[in-house]
C-alpha positions, 0 to 999 in steps of 0.5 A: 219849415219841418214839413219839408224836409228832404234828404241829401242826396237821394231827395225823399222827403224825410219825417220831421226830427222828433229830438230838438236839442239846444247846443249846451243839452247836446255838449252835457249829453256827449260829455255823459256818454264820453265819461268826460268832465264839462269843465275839462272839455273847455279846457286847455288839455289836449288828451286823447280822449278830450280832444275826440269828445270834442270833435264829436262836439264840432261835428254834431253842432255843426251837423245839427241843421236847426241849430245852423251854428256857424264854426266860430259859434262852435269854437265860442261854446267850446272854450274860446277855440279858433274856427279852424280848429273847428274846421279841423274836427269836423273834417277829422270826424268825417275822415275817421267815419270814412275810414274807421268802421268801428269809429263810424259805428261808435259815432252812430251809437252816440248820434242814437244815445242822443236823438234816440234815434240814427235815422237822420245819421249822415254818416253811411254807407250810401254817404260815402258811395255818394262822396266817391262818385263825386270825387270820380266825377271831379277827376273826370271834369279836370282830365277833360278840362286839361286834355281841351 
């Protein structure tokens, strides 16, 4: 299975992963990296910086392709929260790396402190060039679908 690997959306074939992680091995090391407490991030508090360890928990789950968590698995691991609320971090995450340059370099340097490694990182530049043309490409279907 790792042999064939491609990358989404340019379709090159990508070398095997180097760093498999487990999902509490991948909620220790960002709590590390954050200066966060386990304990406090399947907690109740909703401080600023709890609730962004844990997006960032969401999103790398979910990202994590040889995981294939789904989110009420996720919402488990992190407290007994709700698959919407997961739902919410992942999208929030990827609207912040969307929008927040320094956001999106932060979470790289945390993708890197954890695979030892940004090479299969989603969040780039060509991502987001990516998702942009399929939004014009959307746009352009639904005119065309309305004008008929």
């Amino acid at each position: 299975m790792l042999n064939n690997l491609y990358c989404f959306p340019c379709e090159t074939k990508l070398e095997p992963v180097t760093k498999l992680l487990y999902p509490d091995q991948i909620i220790t090391e960002v709590c590390k990296y954050m200066n966060v407490p386990i304990g406090r991030i399947i907690g109740n508090r909703k401080t600023a910086g709890l609730v962004l360890t844990r997006q960032l928990i969401a999103d790398i789950l979910y990202s994590d392709k040889f995981l294939n968590m789904s989110l009420k698995a996720i919402g488990r691991k992190l407290g007994g929260r709700d698959h919407a609320t997961i739902l919410h971090a992942i999208r929030k995450v990827s609207n912040l790396c969307e929008t927040d340059k320094r956001y999106r370099e932060h979470y790289r340097k945390l993708y890197e402190f954890l695979y030892d490694s940004d090479r299969y990182f989603k969040y780039t530049e060509s991502y987001f060039m990516y998702k942009k043309q399929l939004k014009v490409k959307n746009v352009n279907k639904n005119i065309v679908a309305k004008e008929i």
